[in-house]
C-alpha positions, -999 to 999 in steps of 0.1 A, spaced: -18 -127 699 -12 -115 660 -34 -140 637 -19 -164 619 -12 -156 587 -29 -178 551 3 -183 536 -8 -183 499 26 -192 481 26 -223 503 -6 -236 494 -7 -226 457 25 -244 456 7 -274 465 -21 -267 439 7 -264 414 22 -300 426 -13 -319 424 -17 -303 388 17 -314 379 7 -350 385 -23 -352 368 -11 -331 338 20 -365 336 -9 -392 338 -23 -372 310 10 -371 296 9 -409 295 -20 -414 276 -13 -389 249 -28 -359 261 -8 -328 267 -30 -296 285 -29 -268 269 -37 -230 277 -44 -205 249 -39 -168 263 -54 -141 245 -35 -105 249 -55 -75 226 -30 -44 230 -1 -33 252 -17 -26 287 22 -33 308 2 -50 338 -19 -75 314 18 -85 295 32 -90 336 1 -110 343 -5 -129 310 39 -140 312 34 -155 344 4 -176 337 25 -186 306 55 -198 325 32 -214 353 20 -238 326 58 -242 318 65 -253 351 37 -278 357 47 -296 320 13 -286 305 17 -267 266 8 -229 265 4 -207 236 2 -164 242 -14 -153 211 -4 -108 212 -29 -91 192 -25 -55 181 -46 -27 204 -65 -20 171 -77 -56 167 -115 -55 158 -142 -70 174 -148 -91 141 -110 -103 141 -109 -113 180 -141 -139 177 -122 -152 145 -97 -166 166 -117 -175 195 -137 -194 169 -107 -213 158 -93 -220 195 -130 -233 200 -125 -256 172 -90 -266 182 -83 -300 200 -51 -295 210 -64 -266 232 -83 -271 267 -81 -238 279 -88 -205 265 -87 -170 283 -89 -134 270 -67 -110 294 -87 -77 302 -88 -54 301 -95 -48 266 -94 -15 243 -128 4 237 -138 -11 204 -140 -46 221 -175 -59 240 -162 -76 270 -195 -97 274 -194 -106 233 -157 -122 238 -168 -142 273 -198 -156 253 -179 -166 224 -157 -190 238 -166 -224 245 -179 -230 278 -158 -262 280 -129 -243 278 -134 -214 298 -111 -219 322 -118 -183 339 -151 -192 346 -172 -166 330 -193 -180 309 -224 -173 314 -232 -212 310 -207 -218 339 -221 -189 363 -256 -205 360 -243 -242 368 -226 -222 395 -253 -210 408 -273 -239 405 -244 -257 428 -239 -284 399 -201 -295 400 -194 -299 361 -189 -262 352 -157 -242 359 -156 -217 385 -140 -182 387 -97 -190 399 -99 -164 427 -129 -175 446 -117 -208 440 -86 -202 453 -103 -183 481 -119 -215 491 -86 -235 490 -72 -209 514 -102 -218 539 -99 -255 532 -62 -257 534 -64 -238 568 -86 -261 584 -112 -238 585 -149 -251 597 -171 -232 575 -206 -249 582 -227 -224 599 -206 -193 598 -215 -160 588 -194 -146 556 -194 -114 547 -182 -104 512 -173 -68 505 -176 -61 465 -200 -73 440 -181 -80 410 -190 -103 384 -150 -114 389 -148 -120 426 -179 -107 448 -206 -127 434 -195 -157 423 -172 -158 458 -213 -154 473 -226 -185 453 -198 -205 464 -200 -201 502 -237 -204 504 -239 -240 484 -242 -274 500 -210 -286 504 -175 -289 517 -159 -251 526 -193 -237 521 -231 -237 542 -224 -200 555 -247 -175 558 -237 -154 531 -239 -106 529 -226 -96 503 -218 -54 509 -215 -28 483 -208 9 475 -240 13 487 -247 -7 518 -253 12 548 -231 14 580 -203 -12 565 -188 -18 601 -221 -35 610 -219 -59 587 -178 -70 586 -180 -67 626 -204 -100 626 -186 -119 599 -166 -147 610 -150 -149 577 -145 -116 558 -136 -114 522 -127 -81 508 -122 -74 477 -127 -37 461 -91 -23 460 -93 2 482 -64 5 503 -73 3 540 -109 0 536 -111 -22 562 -97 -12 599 -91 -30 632 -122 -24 645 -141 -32 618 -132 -68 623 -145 -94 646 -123 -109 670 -109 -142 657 -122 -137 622 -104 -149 589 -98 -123 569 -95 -128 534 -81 -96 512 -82 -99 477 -78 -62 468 -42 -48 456 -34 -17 451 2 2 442 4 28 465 38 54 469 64 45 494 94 68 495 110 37 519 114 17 492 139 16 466 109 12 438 92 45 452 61 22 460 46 -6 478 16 -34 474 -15 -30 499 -45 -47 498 -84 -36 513 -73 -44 547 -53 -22 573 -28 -54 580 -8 -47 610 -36 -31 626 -62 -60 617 -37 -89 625 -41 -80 661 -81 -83 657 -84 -117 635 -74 -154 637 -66 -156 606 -53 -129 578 -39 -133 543 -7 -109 533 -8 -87 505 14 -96 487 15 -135 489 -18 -143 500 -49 -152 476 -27 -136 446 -10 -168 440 -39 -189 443 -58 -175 409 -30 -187 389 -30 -220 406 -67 -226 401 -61 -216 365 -37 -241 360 -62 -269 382 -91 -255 357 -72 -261 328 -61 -297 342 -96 -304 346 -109 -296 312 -82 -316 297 -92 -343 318 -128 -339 307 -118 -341 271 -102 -376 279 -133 -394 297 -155 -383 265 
């Protein structure tokens, strides 16, 4: 029997609708969420990515502002204005799109923004309390999301081995620190796999949940995959399609029709944990608002 599929558009839509009420009780006391989105250059995917977070915000009431910065922008000039978002109370949210042109330092620009209002989650303030499992720092939107997916799917986590293929600073890691803390969608035996971990099938083959995420299109094959596993595929690539009127078509890590028949449980690409970052965004955002209000 095919796995069920994580439908990710369902459940982010119900991310969106919880956000939406909480953003109109703020509403009623006088406080309206706001996101500040940071675009340095031209890069066509980042402009795709940065208009839908802005009409997200849009859609749940909460105020957005998409600041475009020329691709020559300095290093100097970019902190300028994160200095002043920092300093702005009418803003609860600040994130930098990447990725950013060669004269920028990626870590300088995480640093420099508030860690109370990085809603991304990369702060290096918000990765420790992360780490240290404490509940009042912000965590990165697609694990988060990732972890919705699990909860929202009734999955019974406790006690299960989780395998995590990637180590990024984005996804792999901080998608490790969540599933091996003391709580609720969490207490599994975490591996995280690399470039360099030997014999990848032994690992994915024991994982009852499997969470991919290194954009490689069909990385992961049927029998690679444990049967009855939930399979979680974060990567997305564009690959050529001559069947389609674009010429191309999204895939993700996973070989899906052939892994479907393996798992329990499998997330599309698209329309699986895509839509979830943007909703966890948005719940971030909420949340640092809220914050803001019970000081």
């Amino acid at each position: 029997m095919p796995a069920e599929l994580i439908d990710g558009k369902v459940i982010a839509a119900g991310v969106r609708a919880e956000v939406a009420g909480e953003v109109a009780t703020l509403k009623a006391s006088g406080i309206v969420p706001k996101l500040a989105v940071v675009l340095v250059g031209d890069d066509p995917a980042s402009a795709v990515y940065v208009a839908a977070k802005g009409r997200a915000c849009v859609e749940v009431g909460m105020a957005e502002s998409t600041i475009r910065l020329p691709a020559t922008t300095s290093q100097g000039e970019l902190m300028q204005l994160l200095d002043s978002l920092n300093a702005d109370s009418t803003v609860h949210g600040i994130l930098v799109q990447s990725p950013f042109p060669s004269q920028i330092d990626c870590s300088a620009v995480i640093r420099r923004i508030d860690p109370a209002k990085d809603v991304d989650g990369f702060h290096p303030v918000n990765v420790g309390k992360l780490m240290a499992g404490e509940r009042d720092g912000f965590v990165p939107c697609t694990p988060a999301g990732i972890q919705e997916l699990l909860r929202a799917s009734n999955v019974a986590t406790r006690g299960l081995d989780c395998v995590i293929v990637g180590r990024s600073n984005i996804v792999g890691k901080p998608m490790a620190a969540l599933m091996v803390q003391d709580g609720p969608v969490a207490n599994c035996t975490v591996t995280v796999c690399h470039r360099y971990t030997r014999d990848l099938a032994v690992h994915t083959r024991r994982a009852d949940i499997l969470i991919t995420a290194v954009g490689r299109p069909g990385l992961i094959t049927a029998d690679m995959v444990k049967p009855g596993a939930a399979v979680l595929d974060v990567g997305i690539t564009r690959i050529p399609d001559p069947t389609r009127k674009s010429g191309t078509r999204l895939v993700g890590d996973v070989d899906f029709d052939a892994v479907r028949e393996v798992a329990g449980l499998i997330t599309p690409v698209p329309g699986g944990v895509g839509p979830m970052t943007i909703a966890m965004l948005l719940r971030n955002t909420v949340r640092a608002a809220q914050r803001l209000a019970a000081a």
